[in-house]
C-alpha positions in Angstrom: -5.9 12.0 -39.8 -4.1 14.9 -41.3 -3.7 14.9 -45.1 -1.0 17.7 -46.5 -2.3 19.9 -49.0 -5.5 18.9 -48.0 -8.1 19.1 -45.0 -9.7 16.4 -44.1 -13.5 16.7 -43.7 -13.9 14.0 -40.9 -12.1 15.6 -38.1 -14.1 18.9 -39.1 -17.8 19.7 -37.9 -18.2 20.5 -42.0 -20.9 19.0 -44.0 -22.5 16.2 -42.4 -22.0 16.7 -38.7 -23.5 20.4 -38.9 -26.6 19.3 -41.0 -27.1 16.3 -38.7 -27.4 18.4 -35.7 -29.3 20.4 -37.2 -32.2 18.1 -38.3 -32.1 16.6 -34.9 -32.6 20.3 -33.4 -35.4 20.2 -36.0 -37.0 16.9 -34.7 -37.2 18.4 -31.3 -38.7 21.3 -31.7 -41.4 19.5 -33.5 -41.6 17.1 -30.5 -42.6 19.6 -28.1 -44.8 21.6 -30.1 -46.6 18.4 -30.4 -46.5 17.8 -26.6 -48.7 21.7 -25.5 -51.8 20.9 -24.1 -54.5 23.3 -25.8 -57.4 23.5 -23.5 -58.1 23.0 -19.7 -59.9 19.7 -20.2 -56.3 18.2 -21.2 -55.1 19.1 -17.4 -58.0 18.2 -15.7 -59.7 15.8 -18.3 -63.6 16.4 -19.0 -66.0 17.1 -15.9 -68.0 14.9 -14.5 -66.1 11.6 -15.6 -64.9 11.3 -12.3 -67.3 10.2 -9.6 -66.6 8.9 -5.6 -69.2 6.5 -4.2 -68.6 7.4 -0.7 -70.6 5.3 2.1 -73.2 8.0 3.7 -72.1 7.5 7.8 -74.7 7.1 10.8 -74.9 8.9 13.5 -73.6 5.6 15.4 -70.5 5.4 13.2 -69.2 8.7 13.9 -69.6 8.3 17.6 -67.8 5.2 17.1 -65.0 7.5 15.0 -65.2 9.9 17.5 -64.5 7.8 20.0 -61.4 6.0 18.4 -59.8 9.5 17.5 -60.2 10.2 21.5 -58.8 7.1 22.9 -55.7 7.6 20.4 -55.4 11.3 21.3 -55.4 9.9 24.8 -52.4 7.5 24.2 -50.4 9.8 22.4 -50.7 12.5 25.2 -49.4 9.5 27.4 -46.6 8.7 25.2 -45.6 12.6 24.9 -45.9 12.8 29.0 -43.9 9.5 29.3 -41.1 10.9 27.1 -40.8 14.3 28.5 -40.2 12.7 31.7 -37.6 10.4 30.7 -35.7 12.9 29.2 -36.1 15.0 32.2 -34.7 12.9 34.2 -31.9 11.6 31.7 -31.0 15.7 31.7 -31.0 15.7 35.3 -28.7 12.7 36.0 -26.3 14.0 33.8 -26.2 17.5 35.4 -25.7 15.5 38.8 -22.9 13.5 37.6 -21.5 16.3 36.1 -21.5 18.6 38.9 -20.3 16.1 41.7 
């Protein structure tokens, strides 16, 4: 809106737009000061409060661990020897065809 003579103070950033940013700059400043952790027991919380009940493990039960982790070591070294060797041969085939 244009008035003549006069200026119009709604197409402006005059008076109430200015001082409305303003307080909202205000309100979130005091936001984040509100937000700063003082001491190191707000990161990590208090010591002590936090306690695992973890099953104490015979000598049995880790041979039987022990023996799982080797019979999967076992079938992944298969899996890696089976798949090197199809891509060996996959390779060679197509130098074959490629050369003939």
């Amino acid at each position: 809106m244009l008035y003549i003579g006069r200026v119009n103070t709604d197409t402006t950033m005059a008076g109430g737009g200015i001082s409305g940013a303003i307080t909202s700059l205000k309100n979130n400043r005091n936001l984040l000061k509100k937000r700063r952790l003082r001491q190191k027991e707000d990161v990590y919380g208090i010591e002590g409060i936090t306690k695992l009940n973890l099953k104490e493990s015979t000598e049995q039960d880790m041979k039987i661990i022990r023996k799982k982790i080797k019979e999967y070591k076992r079938e992944e070294r298969g899996v890696l020897v089976l798949s090197i060797l199809v891509t060996l041969s996959i390779l060679y085939a197509v130098y074959v065809l490629l050369i003939v």
